[in-house]
Backbone of each chain as nested JSON, in Angstrom:
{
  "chains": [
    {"id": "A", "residues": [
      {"number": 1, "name": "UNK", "atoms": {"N": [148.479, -146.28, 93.62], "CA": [148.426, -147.602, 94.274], "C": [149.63, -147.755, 95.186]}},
      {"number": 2, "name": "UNK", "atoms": {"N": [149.404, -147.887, 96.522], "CA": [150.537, -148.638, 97.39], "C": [150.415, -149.9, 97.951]}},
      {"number": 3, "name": "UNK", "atoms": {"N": [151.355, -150.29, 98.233], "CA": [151.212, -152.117, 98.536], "C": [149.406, -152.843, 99.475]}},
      {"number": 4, "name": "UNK", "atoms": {"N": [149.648, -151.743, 100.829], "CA": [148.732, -152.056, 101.258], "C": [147.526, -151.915, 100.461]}},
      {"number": 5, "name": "UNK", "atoms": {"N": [147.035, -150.819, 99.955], "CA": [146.419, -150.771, 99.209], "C": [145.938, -152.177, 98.106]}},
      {"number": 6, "name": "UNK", "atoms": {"N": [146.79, -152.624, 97.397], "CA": [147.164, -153.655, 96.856], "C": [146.473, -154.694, 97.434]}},
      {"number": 7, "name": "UNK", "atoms": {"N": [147.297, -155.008, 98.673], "CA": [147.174, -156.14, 99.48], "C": [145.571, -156.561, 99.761]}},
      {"number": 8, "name": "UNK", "atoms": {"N": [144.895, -155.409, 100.102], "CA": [143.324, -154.941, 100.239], "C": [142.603, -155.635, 99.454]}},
      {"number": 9, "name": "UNK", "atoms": {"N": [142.599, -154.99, 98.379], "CA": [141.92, -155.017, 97.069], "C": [141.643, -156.865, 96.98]}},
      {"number": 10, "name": "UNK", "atoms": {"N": [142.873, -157.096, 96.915], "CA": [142.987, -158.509, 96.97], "C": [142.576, -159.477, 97.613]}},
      {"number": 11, "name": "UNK", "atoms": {"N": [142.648, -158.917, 99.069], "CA": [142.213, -159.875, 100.177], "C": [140.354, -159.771, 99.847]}},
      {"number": 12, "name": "UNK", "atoms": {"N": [139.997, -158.506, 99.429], "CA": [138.325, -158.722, 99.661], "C": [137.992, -159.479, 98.232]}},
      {"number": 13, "name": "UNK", "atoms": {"N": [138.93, -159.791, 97.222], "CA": [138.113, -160.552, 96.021], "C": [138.397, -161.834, 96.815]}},
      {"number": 14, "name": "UNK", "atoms": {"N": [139.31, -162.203, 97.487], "CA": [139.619, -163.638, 98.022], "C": [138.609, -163.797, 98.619]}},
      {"number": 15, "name": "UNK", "atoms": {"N": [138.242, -163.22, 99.771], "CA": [137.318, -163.331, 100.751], "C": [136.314, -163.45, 100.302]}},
      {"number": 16, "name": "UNK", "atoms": {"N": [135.654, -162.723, 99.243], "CA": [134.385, -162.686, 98.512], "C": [133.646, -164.867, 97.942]}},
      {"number": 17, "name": "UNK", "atoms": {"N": [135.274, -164.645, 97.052], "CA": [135.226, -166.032, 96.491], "C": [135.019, -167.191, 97.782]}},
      {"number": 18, "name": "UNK", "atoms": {"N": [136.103, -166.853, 98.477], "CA": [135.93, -167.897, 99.894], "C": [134.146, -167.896, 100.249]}},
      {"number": 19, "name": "UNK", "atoms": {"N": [133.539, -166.691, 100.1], "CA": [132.452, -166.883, 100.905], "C": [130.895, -167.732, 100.322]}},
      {"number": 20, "name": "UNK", "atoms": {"N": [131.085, -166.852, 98.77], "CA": [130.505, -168.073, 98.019], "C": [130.062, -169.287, 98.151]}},
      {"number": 21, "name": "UNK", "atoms": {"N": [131.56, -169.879, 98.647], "CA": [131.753, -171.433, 98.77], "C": [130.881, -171.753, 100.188]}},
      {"number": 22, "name": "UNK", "atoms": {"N": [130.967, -171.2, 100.752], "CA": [129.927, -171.38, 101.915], "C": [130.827, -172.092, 103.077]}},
      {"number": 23, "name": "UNK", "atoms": {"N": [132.241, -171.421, 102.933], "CA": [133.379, -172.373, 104.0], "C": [134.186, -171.447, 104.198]}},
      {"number": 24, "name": "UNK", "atoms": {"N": [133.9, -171.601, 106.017], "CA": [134.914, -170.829, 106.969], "C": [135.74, -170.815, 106.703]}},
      {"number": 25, "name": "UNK", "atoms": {"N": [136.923, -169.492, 107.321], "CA": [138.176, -169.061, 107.066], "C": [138.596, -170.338, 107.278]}},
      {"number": 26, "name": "UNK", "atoms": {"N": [138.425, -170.923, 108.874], "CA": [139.304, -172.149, 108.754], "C": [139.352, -173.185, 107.964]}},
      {"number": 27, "name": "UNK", "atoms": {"N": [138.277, -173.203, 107.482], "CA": [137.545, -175.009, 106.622], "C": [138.776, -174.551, 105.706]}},
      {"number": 28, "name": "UNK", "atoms": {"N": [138.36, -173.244, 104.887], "CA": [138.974, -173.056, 103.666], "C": [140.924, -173.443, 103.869]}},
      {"number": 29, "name": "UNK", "atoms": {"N": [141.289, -172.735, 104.758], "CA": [142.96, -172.456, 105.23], "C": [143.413, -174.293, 105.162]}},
      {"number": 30, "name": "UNK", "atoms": {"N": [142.459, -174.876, 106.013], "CA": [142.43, -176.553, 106.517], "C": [142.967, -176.887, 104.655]}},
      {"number": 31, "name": "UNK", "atoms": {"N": [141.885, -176.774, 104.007], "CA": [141.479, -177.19, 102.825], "C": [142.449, -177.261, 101.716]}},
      {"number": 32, "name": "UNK", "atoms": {"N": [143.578, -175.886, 101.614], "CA": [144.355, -175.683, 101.101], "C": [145.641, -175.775, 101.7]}},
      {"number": 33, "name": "UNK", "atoms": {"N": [145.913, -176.913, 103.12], "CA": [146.754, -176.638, 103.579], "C": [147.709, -175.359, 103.961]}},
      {"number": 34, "name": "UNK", "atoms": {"N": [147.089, -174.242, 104.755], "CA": [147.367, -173.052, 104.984], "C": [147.153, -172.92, 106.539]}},
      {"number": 35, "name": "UNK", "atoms": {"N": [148.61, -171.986, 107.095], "CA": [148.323, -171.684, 108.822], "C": [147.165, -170.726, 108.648]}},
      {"number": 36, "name": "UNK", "atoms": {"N": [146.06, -171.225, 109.371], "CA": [144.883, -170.635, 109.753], "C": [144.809, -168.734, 109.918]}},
      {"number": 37, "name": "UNK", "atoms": {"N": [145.701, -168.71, 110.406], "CA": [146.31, -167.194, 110.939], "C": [146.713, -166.622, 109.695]}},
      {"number": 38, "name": "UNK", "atoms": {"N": [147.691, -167.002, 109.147], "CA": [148.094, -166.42, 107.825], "C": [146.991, -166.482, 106.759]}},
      {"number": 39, "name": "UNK", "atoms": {"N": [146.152, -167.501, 106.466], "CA": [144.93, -167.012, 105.711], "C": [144.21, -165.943, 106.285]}},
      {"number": 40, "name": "UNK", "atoms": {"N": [143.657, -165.476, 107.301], "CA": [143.212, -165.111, 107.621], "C": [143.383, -163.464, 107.705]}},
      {"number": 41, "name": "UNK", "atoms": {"N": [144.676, -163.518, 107.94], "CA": [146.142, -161.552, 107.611], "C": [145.709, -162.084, 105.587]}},
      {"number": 42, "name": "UNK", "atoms": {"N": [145.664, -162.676, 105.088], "CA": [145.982, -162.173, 103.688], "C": [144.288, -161.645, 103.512]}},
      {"number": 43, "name": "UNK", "atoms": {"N": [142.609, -162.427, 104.033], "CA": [141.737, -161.956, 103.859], "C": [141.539, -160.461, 103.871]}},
      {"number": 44, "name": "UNK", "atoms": {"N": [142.485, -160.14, 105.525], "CA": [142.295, -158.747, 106.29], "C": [143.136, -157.641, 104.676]}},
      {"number": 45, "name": "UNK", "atoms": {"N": [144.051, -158.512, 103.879], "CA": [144.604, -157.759, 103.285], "C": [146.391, -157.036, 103.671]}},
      {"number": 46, "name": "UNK", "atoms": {"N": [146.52, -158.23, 104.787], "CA": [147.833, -157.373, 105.515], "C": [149.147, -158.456, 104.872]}},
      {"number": 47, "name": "UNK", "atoms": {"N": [148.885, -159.018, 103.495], "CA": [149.851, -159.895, 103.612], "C": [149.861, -159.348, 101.652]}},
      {"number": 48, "name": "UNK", "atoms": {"N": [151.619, -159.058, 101.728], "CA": [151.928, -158.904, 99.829], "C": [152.294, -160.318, 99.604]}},
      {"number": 49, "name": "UNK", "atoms": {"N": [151.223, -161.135, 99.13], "CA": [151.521, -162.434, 99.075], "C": [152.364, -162.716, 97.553]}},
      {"number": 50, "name": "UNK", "atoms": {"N": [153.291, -163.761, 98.021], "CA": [153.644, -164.517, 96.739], "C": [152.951, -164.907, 95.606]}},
      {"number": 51, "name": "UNK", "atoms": {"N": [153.136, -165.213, 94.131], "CA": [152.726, -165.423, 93.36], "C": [152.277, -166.996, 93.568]}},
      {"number": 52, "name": "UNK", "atoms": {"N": [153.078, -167.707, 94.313], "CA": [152.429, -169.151, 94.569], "C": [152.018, -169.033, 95.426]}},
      {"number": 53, "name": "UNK", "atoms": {"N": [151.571, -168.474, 96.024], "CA": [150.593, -168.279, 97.663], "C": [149.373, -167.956, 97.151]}},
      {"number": 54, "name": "UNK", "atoms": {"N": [149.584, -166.868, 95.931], "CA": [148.121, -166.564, 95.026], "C": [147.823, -167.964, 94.438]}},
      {"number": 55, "name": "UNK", "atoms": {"N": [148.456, -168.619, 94.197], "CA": [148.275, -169.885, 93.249], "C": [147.454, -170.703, 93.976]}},
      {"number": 56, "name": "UNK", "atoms": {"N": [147.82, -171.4, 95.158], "CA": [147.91, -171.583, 95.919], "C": [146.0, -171.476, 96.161]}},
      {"number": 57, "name": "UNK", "atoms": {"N": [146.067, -170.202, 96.544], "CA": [144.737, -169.569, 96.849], "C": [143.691, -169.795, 95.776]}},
      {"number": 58, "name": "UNK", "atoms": {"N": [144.011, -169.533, 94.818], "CA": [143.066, -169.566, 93.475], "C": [142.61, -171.338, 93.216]}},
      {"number": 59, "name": "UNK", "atoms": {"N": [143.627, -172.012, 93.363], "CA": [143.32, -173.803, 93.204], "C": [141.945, -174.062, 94.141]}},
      {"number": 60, "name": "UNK", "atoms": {"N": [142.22, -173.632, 95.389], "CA": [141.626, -174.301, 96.405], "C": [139.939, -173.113, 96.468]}},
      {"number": 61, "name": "UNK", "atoms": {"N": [140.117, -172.429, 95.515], "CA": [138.886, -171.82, 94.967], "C": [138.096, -172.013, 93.819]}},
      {"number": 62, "name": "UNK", "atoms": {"N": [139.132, -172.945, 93.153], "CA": [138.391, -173.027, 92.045], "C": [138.308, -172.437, 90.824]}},
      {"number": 63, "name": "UNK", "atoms": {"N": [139.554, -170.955, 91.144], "CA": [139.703, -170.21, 89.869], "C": [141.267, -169.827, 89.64]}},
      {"number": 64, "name": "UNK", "atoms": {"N": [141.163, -169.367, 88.542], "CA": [142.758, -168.845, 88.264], "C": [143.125, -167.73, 89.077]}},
      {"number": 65, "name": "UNK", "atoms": {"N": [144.545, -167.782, 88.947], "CA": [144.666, -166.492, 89.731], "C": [144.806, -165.289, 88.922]}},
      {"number": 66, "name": "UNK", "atoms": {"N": [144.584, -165.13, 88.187], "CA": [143.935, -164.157, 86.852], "C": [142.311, -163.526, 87.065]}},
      {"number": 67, "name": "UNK", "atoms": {"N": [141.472, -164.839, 87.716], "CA": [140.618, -164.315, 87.66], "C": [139.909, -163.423, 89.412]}},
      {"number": 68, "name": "UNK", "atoms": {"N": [140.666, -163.856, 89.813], "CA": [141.105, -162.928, 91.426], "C": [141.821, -161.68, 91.028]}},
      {"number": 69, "name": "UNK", "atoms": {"N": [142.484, -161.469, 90.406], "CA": [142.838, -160.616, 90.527], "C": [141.626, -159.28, 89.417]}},
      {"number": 70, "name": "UNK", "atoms": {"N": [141.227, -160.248, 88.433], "CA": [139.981, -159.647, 87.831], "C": [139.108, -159.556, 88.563]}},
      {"number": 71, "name": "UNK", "atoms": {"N": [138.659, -159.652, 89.343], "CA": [137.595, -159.665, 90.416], "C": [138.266, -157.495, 91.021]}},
      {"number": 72, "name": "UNK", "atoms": {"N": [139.46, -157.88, 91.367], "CA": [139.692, -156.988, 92.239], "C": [140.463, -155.67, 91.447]}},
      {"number": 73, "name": "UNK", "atoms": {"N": [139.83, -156.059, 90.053], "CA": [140.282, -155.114, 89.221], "C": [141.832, -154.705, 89.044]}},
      {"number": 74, "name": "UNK", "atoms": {"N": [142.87, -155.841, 89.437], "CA": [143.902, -155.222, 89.167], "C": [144.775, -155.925, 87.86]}}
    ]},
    {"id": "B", "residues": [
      {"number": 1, "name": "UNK", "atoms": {"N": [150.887, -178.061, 88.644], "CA": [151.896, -176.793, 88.4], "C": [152.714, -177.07, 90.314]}},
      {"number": 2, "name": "UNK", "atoms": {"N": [154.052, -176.306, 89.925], "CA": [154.812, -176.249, 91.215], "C": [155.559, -174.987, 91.102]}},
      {"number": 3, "name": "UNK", "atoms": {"N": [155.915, -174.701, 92.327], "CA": [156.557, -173.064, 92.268], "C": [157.505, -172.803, 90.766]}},
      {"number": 4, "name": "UNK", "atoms": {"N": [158.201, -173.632, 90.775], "CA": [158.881, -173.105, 89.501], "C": [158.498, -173.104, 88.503]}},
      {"number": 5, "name": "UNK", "atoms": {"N": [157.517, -173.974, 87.987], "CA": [156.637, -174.073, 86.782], "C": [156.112, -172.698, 86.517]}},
      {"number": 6, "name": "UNK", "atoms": {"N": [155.803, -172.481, 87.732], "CA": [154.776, -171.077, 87.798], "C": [155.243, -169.954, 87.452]}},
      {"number": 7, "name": "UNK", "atoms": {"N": [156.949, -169.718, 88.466], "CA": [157.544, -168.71, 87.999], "C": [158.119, -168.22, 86.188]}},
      {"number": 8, "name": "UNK", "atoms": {"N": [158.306, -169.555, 86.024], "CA": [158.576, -169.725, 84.388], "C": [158.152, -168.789, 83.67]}},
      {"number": 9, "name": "UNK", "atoms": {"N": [156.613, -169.779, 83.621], "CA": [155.424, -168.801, 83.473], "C": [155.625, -168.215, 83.146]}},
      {"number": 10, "name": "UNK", "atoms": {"N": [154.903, -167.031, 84.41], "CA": [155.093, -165.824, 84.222], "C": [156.512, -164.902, 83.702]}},
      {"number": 11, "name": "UNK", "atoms": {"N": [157.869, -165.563, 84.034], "CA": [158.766, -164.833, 83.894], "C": [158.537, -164.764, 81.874]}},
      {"number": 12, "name": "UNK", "atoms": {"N": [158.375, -165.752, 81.232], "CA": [157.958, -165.849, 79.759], "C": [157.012, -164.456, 79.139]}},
      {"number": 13, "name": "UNK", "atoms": {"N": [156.296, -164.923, 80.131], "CA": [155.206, -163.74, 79.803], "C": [155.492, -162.005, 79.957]}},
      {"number": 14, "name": "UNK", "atoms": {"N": [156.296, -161.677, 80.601], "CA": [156.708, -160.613, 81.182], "C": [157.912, -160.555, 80.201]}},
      {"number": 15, "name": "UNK", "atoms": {"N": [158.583, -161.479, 79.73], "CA": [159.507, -160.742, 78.803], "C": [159.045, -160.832, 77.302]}},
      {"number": 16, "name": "UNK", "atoms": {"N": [158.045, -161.619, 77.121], "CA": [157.478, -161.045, 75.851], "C": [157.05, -159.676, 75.734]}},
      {"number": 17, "name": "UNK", "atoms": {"N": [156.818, -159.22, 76.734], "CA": [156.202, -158.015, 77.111], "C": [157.121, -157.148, 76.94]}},
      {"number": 18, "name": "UNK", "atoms": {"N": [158.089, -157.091, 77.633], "CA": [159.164, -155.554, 77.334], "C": [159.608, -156.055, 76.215]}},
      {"number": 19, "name": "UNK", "atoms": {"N": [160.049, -157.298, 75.263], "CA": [160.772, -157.384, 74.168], "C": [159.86, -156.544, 73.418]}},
      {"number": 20, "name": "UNK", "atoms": {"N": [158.437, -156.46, 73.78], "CA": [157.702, -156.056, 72.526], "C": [157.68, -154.508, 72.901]}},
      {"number": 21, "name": "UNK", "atoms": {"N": [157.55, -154.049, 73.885], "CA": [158.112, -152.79, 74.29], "C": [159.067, -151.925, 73.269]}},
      {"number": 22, "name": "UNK", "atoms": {"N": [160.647, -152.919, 72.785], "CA": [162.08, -152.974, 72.445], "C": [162.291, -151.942, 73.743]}},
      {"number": 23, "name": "UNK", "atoms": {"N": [162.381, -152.415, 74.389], "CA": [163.615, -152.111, 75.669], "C": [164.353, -153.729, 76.027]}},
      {"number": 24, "name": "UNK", "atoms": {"N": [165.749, -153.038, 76.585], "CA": [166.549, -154.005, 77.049], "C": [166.187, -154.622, 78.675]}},
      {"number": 25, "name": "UNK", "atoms": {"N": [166.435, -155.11, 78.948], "CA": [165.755, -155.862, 80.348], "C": [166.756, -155.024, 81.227]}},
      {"number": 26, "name": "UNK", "atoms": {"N": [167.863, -154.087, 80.953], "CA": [168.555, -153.188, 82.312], "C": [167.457, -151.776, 81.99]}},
      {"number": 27, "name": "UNK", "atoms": {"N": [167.296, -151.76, 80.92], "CA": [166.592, -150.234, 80.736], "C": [164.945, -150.408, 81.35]}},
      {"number": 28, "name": "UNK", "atoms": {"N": [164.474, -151.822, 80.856], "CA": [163.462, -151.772, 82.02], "C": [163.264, -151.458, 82.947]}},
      {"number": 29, "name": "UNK", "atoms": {"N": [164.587, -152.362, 83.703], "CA": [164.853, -152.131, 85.093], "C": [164.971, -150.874, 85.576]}},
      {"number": 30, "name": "UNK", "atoms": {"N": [165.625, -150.657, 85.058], "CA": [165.967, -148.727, 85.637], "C": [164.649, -148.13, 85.145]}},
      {"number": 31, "name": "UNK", "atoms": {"N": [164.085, -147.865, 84.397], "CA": [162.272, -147.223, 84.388], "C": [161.637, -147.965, 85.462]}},
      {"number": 32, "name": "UNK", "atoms": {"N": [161.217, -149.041, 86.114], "CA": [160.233, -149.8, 86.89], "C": [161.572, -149.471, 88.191]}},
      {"number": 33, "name": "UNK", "atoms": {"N": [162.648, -148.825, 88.456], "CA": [163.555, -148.519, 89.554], "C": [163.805, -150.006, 90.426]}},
      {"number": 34, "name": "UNK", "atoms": {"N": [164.367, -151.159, 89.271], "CA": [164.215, -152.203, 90.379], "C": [165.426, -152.644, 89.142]}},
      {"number": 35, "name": "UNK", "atoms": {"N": [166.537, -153.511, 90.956], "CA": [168.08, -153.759, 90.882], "C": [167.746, -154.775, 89.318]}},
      {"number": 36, "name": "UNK", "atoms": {"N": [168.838, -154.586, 88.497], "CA": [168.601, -154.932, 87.371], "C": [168.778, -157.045, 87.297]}},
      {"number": 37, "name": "UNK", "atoms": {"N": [169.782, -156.664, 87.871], "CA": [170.058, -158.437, 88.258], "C": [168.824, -159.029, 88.864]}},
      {"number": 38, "name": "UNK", "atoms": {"N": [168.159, -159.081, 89.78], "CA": [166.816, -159.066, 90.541], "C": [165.815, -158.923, 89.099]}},
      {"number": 39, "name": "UNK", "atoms": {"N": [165.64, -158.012, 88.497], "CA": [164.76, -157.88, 87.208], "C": [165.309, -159.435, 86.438]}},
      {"number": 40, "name": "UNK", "atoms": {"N": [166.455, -159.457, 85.876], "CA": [166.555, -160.737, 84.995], "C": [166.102, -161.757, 85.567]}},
      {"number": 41, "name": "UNK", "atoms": {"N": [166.377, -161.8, 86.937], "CA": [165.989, -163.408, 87.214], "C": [164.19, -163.506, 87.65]}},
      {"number": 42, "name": "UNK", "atoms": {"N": [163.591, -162.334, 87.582], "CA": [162.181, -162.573, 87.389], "C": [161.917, -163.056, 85.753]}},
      {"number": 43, "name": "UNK", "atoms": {"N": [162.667, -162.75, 85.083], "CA": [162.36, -163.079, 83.693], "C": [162.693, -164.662, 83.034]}},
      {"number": 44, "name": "UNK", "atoms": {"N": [163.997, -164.941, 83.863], "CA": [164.551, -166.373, 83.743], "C": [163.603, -167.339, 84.668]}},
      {"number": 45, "name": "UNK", "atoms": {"N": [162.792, -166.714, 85.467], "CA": [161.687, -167.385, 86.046], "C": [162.16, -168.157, 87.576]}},
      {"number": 46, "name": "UNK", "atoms": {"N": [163.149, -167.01, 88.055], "CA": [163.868, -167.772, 88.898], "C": [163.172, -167.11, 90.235]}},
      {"number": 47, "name": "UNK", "atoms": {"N": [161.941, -166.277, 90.539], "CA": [161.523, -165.654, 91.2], "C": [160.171, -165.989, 91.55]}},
      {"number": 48, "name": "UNK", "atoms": {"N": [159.818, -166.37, 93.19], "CA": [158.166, -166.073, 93.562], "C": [157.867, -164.742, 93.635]}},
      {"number": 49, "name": "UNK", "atoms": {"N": [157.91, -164.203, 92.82], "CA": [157.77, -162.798, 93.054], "C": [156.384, -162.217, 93.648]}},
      {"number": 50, "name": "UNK", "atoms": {"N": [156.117, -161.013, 94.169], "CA": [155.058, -160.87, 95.127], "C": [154.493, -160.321, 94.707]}},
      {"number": 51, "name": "UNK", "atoms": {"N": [153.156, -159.754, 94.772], "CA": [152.171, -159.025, 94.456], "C": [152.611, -157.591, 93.695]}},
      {"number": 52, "name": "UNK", "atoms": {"N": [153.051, -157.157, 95.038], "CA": [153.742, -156.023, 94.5], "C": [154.813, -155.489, 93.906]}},
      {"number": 53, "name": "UNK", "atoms": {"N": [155.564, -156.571, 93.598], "CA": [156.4, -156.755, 92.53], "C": [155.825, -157.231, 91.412]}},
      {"number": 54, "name": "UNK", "atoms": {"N": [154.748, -157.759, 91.139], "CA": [154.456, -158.18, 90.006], "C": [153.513, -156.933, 89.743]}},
      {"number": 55, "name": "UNK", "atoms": {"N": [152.812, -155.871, 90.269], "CA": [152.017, -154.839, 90.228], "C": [153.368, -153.453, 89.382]}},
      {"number": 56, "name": "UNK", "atoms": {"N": [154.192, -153.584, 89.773], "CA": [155.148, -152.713, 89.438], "C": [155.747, -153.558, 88.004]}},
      {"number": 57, "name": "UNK", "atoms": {"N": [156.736, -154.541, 88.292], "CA": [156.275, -154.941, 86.491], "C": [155.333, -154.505, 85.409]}},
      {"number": 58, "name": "UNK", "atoms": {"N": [154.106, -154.738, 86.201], "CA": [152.769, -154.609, 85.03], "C": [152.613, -153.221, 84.515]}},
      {"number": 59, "name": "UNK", "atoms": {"N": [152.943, -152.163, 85.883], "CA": [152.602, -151.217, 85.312], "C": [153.568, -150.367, 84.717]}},
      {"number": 60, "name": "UNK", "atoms": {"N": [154.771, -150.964, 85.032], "CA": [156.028, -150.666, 83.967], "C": [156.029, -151.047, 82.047]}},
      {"number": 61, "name": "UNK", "atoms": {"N": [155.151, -152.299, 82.674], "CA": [155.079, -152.364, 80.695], "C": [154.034, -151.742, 80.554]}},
      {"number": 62, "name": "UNK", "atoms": {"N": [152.746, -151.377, 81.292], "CA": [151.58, -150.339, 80.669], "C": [150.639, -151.431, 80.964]}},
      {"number": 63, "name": "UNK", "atoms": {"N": [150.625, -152.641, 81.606], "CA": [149.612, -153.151, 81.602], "C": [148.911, -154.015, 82.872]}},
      {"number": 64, "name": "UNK", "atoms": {"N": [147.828, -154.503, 83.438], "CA": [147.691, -154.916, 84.612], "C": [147.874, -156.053, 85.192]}},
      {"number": 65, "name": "UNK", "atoms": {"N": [148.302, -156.239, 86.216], "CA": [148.728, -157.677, 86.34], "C": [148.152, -159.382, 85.847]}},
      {"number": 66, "name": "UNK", "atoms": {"N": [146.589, -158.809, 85.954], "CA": [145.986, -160.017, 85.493], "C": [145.792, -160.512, 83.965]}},
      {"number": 67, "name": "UNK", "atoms": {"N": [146.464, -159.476, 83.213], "CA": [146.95, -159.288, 81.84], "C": [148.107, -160.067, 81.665]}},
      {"number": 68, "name": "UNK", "atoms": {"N": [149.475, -160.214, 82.765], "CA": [150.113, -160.811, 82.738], "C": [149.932, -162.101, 82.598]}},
      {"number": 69, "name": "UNK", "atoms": {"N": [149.204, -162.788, 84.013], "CA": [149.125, -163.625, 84.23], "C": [147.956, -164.439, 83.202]}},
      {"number": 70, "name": "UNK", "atoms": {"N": [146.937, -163.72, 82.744], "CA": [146.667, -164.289, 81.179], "C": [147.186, -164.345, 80.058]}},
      {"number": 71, "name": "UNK", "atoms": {"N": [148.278, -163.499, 80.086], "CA": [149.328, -164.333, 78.787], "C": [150.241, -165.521, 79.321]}},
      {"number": 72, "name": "UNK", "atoms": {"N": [150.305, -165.795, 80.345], "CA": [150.584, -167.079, 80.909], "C": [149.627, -167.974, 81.226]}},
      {"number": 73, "name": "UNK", "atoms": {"N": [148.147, -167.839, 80.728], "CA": [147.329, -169.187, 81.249], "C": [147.503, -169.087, 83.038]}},
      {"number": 74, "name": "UNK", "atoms": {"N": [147.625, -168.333, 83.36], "CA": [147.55, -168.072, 85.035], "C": [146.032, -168.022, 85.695]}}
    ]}
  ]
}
């Protein structure tokens, strides 16, 4: 495992969950108070996000951030 | 929850983890190759620590991150 790698994995369980919901990158970024752009680098996977940035992410989805990261098997 | 709540957290959880290990939190450090001072204060919960710092933790105690963050209710 290397970061990017990492970063990946992560961004496609996010993205997955985001899509579910049936709400654009932006709706979602809007939603959770997030720069549009920077949600958007953590989907692509290009961002080693913070543990409250995961937090962050997981609220405004609806799940823990336990279970994102179970999603993405790590 | 707010950033520090969070870090708590997890920092709780992560040292139940090497205590149960019995390693000392410098001998951790030096196996997972990360500055030992920097290691304590992830444990005192004084850290947003990042993905990939929390990926290297996990797999320093043997286990995966979302393991962590479910012994913290994460």
């Amino acid at each position: 495992m290397d970061e990017s790698t990492l970063s990946r994995r992560l961004g496609v369980a996010v993205r997955k969950r985001r899509v579910a919901l049936e709400l654009s990158q932006d709706k979602f970024a809007d939603v959770i108070e997030m720069h549009r752009a920077y949600y958007a680098s953590i989907e692509r996977g290009e961002r080693n996000v913070t543990m409250w940035t995961l937090w962050r992410v997981a609220q405004g989805l609806g799940v823990k951030p336990s279970d994102l990261l179970g999603d993405a098997n790590l």
